[in-house]
VMD Tcl script that draws the C-alpha trace (Angstrom):
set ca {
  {-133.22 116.51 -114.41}
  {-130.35 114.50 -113.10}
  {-126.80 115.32 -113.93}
  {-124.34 113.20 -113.28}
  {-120.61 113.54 -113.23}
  {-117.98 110.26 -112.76}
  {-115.35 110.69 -110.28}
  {-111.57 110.06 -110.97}
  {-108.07 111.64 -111.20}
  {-108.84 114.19 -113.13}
  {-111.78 115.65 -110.77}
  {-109.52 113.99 -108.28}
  {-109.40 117.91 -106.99}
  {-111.71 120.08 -104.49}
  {-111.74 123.01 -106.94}
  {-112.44 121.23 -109.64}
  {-115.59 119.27 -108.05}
  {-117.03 122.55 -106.66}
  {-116.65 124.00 -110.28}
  {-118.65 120.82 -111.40}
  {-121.20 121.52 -108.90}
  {-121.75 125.14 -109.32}
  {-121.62 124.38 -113.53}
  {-125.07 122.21 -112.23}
  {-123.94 118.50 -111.56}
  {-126.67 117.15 -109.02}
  {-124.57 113.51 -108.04}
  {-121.21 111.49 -109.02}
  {-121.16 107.96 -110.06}
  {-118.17 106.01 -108.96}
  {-117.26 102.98 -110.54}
  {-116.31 100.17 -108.54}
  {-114.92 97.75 -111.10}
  {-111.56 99.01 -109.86}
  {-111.79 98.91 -106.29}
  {-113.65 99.58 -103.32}
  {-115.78 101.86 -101.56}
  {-113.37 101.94 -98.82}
  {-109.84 102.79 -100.93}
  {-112.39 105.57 -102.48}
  {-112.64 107.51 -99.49}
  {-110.38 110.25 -100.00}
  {-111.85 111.37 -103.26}
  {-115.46 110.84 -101.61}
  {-114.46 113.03 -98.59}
  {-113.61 116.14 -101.33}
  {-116.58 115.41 -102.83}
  {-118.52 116.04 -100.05}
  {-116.40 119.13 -99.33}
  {-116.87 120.09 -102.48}
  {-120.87 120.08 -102.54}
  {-121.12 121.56 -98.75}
  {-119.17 124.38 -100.38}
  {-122.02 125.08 -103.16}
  {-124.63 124.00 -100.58}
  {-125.93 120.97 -102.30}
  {-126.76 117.60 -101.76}
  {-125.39 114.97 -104.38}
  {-126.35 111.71 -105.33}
  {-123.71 109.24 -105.00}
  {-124.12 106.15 -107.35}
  {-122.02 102.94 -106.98}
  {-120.97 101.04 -110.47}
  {-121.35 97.13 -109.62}
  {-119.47 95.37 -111.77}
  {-121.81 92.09 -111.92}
  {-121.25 89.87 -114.26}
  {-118.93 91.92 -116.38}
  {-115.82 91.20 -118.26}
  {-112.34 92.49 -118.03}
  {-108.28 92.10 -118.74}
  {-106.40 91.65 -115.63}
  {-102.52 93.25 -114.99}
  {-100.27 90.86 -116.00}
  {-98.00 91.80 -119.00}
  {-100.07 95.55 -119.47}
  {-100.21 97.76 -120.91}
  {-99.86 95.97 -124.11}
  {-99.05 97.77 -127.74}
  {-101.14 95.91 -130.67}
  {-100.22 96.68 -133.95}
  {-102.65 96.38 -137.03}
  {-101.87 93.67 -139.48}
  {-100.16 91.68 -136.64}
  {-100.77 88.75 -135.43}
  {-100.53 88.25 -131.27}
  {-100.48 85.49 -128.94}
  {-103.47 85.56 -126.98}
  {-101.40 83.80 -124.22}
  {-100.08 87.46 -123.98}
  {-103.10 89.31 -122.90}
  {-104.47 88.44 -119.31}
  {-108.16 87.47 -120.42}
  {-110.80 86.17 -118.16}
  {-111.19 82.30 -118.09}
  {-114.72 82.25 -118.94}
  {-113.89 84.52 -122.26}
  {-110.73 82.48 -123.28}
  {-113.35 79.33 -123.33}
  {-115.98 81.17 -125.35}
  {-113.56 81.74 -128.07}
  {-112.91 79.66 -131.07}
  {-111.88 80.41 -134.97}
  {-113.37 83.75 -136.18}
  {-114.42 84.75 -132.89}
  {-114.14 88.37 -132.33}
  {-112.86 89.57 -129.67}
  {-113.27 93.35 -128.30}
  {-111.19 95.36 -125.92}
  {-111.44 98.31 -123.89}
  {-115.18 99.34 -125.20}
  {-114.41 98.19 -129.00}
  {-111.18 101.13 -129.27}
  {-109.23 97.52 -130.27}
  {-110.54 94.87 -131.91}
  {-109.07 91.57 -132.57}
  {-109.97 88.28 -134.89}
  {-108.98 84.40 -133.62}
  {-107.34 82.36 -135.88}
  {-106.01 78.79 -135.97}
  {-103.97 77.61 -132.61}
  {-103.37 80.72 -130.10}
  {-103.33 83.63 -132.17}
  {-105.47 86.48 -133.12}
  {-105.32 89.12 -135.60}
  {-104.92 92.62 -134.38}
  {-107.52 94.51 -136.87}
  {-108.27 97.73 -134.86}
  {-104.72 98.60 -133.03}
  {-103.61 100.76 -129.81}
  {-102.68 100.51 -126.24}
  {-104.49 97.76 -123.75}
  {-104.40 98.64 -120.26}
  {-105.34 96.84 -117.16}
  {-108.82 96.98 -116.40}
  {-110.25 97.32 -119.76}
  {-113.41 95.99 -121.01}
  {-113.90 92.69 -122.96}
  {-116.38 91.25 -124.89}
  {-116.88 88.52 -127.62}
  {-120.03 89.77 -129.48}
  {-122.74 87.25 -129.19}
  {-121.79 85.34 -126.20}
  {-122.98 85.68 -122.57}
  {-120.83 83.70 -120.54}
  {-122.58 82.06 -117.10}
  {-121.32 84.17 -114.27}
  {-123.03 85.24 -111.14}
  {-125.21 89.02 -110.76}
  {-123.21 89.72 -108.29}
  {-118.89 89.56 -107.10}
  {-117.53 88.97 -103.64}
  {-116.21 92.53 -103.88}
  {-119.77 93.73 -105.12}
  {-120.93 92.19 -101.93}
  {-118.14 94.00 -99.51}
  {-119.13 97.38 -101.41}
  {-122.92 96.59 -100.95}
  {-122.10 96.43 -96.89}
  {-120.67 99.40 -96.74}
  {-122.99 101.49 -99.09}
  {-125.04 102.87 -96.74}
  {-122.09 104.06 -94.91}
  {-120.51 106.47 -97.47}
  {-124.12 107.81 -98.07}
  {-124.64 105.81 -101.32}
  {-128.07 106.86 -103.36}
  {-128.52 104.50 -105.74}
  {-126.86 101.51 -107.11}
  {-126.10 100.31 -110.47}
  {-126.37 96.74 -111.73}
  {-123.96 95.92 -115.05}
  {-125.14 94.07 -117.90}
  {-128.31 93.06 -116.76}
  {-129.18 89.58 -118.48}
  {-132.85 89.00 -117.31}
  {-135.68 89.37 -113.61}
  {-132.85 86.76 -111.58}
  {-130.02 89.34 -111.73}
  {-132.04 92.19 -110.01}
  {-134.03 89.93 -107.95}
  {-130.76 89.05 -107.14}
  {-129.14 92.62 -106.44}
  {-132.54 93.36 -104.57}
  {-131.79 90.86 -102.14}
  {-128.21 91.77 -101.47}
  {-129.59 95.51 -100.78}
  {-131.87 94.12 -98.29}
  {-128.89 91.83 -96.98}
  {-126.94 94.44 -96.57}
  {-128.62 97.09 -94.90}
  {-129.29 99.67 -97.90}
  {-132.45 98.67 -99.91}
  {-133.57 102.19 -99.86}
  {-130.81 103.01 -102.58}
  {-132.37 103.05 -105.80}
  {-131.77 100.41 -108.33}
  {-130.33 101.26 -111.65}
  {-130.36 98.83 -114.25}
  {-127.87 98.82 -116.64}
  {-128.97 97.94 -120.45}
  {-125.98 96.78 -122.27}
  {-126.06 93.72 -124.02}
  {-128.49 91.86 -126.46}
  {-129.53 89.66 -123.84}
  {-130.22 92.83 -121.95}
  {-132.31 94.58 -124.50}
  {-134.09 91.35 -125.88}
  {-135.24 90.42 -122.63}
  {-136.15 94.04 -121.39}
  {-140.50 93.33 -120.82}
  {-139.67 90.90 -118.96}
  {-137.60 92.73 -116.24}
  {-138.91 96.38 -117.02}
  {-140.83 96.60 -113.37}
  {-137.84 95.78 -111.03}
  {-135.23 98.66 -111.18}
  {-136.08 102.18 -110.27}
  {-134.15 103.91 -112.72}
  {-133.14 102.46 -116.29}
  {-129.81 103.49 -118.12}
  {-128.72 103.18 -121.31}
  {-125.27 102.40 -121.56}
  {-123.79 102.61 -124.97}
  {-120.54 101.95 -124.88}
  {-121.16 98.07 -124.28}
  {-124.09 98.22 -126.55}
  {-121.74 99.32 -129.78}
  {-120.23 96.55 -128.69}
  {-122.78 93.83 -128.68}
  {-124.74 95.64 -131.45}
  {-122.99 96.93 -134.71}
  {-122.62 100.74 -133.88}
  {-125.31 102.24 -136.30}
  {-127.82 100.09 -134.69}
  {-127.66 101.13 -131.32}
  {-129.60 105.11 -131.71}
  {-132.83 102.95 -133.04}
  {-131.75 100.71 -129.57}
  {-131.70 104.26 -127.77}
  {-134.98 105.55 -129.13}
  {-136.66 101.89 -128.46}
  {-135.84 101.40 -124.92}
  {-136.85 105.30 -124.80}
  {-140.27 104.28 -125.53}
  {-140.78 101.65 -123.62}
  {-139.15 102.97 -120.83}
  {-141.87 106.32 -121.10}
  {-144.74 103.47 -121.71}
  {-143.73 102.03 -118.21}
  {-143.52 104.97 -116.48}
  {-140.07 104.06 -116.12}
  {-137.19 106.91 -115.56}
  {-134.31 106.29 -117.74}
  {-130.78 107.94 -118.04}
  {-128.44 107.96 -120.78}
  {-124.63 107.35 -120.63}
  {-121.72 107.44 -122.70}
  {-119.28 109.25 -125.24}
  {-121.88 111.92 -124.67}
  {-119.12 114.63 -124.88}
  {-115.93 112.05 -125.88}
  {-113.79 114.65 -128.17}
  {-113.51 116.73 -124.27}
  {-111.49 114.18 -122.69}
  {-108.82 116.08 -125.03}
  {-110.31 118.76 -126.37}
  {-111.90 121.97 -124.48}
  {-115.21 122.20 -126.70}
  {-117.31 119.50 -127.37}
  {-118.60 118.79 -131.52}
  {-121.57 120.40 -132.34}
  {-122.62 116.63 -133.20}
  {-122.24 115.71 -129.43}
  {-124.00 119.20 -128.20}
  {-127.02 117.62 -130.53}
  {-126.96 114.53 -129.24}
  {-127.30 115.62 -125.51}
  {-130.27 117.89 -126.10}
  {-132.13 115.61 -128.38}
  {-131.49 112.90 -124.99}
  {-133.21 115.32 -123.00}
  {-135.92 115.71 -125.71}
  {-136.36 111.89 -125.72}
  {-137.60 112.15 -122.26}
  {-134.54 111.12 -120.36}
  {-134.71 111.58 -116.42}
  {-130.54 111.95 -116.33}
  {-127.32 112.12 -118.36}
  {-123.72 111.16 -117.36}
  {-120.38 112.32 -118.29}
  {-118.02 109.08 -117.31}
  {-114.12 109.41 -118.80}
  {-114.84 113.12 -119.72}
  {-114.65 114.14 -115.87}
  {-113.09 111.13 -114.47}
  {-109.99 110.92 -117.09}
  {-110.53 113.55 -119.18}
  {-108.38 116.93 -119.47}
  {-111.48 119.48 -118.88}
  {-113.81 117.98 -116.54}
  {-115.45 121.51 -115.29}
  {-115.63 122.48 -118.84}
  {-117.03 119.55 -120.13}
  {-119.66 119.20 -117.13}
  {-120.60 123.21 -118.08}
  {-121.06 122.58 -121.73}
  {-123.25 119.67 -120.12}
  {-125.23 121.67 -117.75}
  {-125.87 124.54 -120.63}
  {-126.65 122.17 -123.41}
  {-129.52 120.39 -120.80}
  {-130.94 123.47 -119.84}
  {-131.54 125.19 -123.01}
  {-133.16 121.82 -123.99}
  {-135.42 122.38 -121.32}
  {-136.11 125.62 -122.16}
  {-136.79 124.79 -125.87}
  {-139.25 121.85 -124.77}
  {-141.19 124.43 -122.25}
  {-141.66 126.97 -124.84}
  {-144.77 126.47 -126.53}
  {-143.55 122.24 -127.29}
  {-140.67 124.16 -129.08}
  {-142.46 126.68 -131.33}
  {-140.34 129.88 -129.96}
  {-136.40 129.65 -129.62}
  {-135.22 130.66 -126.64}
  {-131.93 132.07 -125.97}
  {-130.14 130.68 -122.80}
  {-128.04 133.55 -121.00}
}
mol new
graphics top color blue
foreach p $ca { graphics top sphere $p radius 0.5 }
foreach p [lrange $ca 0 end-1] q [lrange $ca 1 end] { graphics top cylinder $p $q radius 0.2 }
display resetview
């Protein structure tokens, strides 16, 4: 099993990585919708420190953002009130997204946390409220606005991938075969096609169109924060278990990401809810898990990558004993 932490400030420490490590964290994913390989080095250089220390090897994924969707900086962060109405001249929103919208559209910010309704002229109605930062996610549910696999700075962090001893590489919001025949090529291109490809499902496009594209990527993942938002949120476990299946009918390896301990990027125990839904991942036949804000913004990243590492294992354990019959105790 593969168990994957997300770097950030708050691992942004040596101590705190080697705790990760010797808690049972086998690789890092680094997300590169923020910058660059190159601006990342100092927290990859304590990351290797870190592992040499515990005497192990990570894996060291790279986040593309493809054809993804975000705010910019201008005017952020940005308070939005419920009730209220806002002008939508005040939030920095991609071109392609501010031509996609139109009356009723809905539009939904920083992985659904806000969520806002168009009305008549250049307003929208705030109906889920908080704080928008810079950087944040977008997305207008049932639109999938033409943009290329692949970014110029996707490209720059491609070329230097095999440099900072980059593993495997993971392609956002996969739409359909061009997008990874697409990534493939830029591997080759630029000198690392023996990184594994991880395909990101996370969109309906995505998921509708997954037999057709099922044999390129090496690894699948299941990302569910951008699936609650294309998909309303009690649909997306029977999208979990699906792709599950077909992954396991293809012989396909799949991880799963997401909110899988949330309540730890403030709190120092996870809910028994999220403990459940970890082991019954493993149970599903998942290859590899992630952690992403609870170690890379999150207050306990150790502790929430040890609740991680325990909560995998004793699923293990339960699936090894007899197909479950005999409960195991973990010490």
């Amino acid at each position: 099993m593969e168990i994957y932490g997300t770097l950030g400030p708050a691992c942004a420490d040596a101590a705190v990585l080697e705790a990760m490590f010797r808690a049972g964290m086998t690789g890092l994913r680094l997300n590169l919708s923020h910058g660059t390989l190159e601006e990342s080095r100092p927290l990859l250089e304590k990351m290797r420190a870190a592992a040499d220390a515990v005497g192990v090897r990570p894996a060291l994924l790279i986040d593309l953002q493809g054809p993804e969707l975000r705010v910019g900086e201008t005017g952020l962060p940005l308070t939005l009130v419920p009730g209220e109405a806002v002008s939508l001249a005040r939030i920095p929103l991609p071109q392609a997204v501010r031509e996609a919208l139109c009356p009723e559209s809905e539009l939904l910010l920083d992985d659904g946390k806000l969520l806002l309704r168009v009305c008549e002229g250049d307003k929208a109605l705030v109906l889920r409220g908080g704080t928008l930062f810079p950087r944040k996610s977008v997305a207008v549910p049932d639109v999938s606005p033409n943009l290329p696999a692949l970014t110029e700075m996707d490209h720059r962090n491609l070329s230097r991938a095999r440099a900072f001893g980059v593993t495997g590489v993971m392609q956002s919001f996969v739409r359909g075969r061009e997008d990874l025949l697409e990534v493939k090529k830029a591997k080759k291109d630029h000198g690392c096609k023996d990184s594994r490809l991880y395909a990101k499902i996370e969109s309906y496009v995505g998921v509708s169109s997954l037999s057709d594209w099922i044999d390129l990527p090496d690894v699948l993942v299941i990302a569910r924060g951008d699936l609650g938002n294309a998909f309303p949120l009690w649909e997306v476990p029977a999208i979990q278990k699906s792709v599950a299946a077909k992954a396991k009918a293809a012989g396909k390896p799949f991880l799963v990401v997401t909110q899988m301990l949330a309540s730890m990027e403030r709190s120092p125990v996870p809910t028994r809810a999220e403990v459940s839904d970890v082991f019954n991942a493993v149970l599903d036949g998942a290859s590899a898990l992630m952690l992403t804000g609870e170690t890379a913004a999150g207050r306990y990243p150790a502790e929430a990558m040890t609740y991680f590492c325990k909560t995998i294992r004793q699923a293990q354990i339960w699936m090894s004993a007899e197909g479950g019959s005999e409960w195991i105790i973990l010490k």
